[in-house]
C-alpha positions in Angstrom: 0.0 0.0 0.0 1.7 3.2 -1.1 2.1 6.0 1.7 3.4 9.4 1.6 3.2 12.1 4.6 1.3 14.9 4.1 3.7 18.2 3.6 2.4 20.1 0.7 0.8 19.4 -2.6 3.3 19.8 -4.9 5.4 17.2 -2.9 2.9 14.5 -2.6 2.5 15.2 -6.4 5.8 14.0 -6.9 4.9 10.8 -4.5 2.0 9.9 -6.7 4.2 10.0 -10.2 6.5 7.5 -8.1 3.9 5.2 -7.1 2.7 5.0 -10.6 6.1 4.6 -11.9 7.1 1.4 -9.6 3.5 0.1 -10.0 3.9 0.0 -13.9 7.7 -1.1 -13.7 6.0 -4.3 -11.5 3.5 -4.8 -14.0 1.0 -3.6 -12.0 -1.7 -0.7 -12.3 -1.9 2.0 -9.6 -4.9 2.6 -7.7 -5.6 6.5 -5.9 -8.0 4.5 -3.9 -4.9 2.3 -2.3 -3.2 5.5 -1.6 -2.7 6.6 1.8 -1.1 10.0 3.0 -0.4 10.2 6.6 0.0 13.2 9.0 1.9 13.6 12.4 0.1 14.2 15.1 2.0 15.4 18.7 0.0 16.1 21.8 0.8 17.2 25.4 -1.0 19.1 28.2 -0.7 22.5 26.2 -0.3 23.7 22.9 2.8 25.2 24.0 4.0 22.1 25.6 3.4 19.9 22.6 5.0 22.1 20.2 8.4 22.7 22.0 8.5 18.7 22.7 7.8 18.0 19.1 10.7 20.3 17.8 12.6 19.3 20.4 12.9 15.7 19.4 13.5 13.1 16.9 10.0 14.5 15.0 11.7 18.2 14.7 15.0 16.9 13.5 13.5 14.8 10.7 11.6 17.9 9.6 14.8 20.0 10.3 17.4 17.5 8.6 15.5 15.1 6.8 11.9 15.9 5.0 11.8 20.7 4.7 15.6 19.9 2.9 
C-alpha cells in the first residue's frame, strides 16, 4: 500500500508519479483508492508544551534535517 506524509501538494505530487512509476515497472496498475497520505500528530497538556517537545525531538529533527531539505 503506497504511503506518503502529508507536507504540501506539490510534494505529494511528486509521491503519486512515483507510485505510478514502480506500480507500472512491477506490471501492476496503480490505484488512488490504495493511496494513503499520513500526518503527524503530537499532543501534550498544552499547545505550548506539545510544540516545543515535538521540535525538540526526533519528529523536529526529521523535519529539520530530513523531510523541509
Amino acid at each position: 500500500m503506497p504511503m506518503s506524509v502529508a507536507l504540501s501538494n506539490s510534494f505529494l505530487a511528486t509521491h503519486w508519479q512515483t507510485v505510478v512509476k514502480g506500480a507500472e515497472k512491477a506490471g501492476r496498475e496503480a490505484s488512488r483508492n490504495d493511496w494513503r497520505i499520513t500526518r503527524e500528530v503530537y499532543i501534550g497538556e498544552t499547545d505550548k508544551e506539545a510544540r516545543t517537545q515535538a521540535l525538540n525531538s526526533n519528529l523536529g529533527r526529521a523535519y529539520q534535517e530530513y523531510l523541509s531539505p
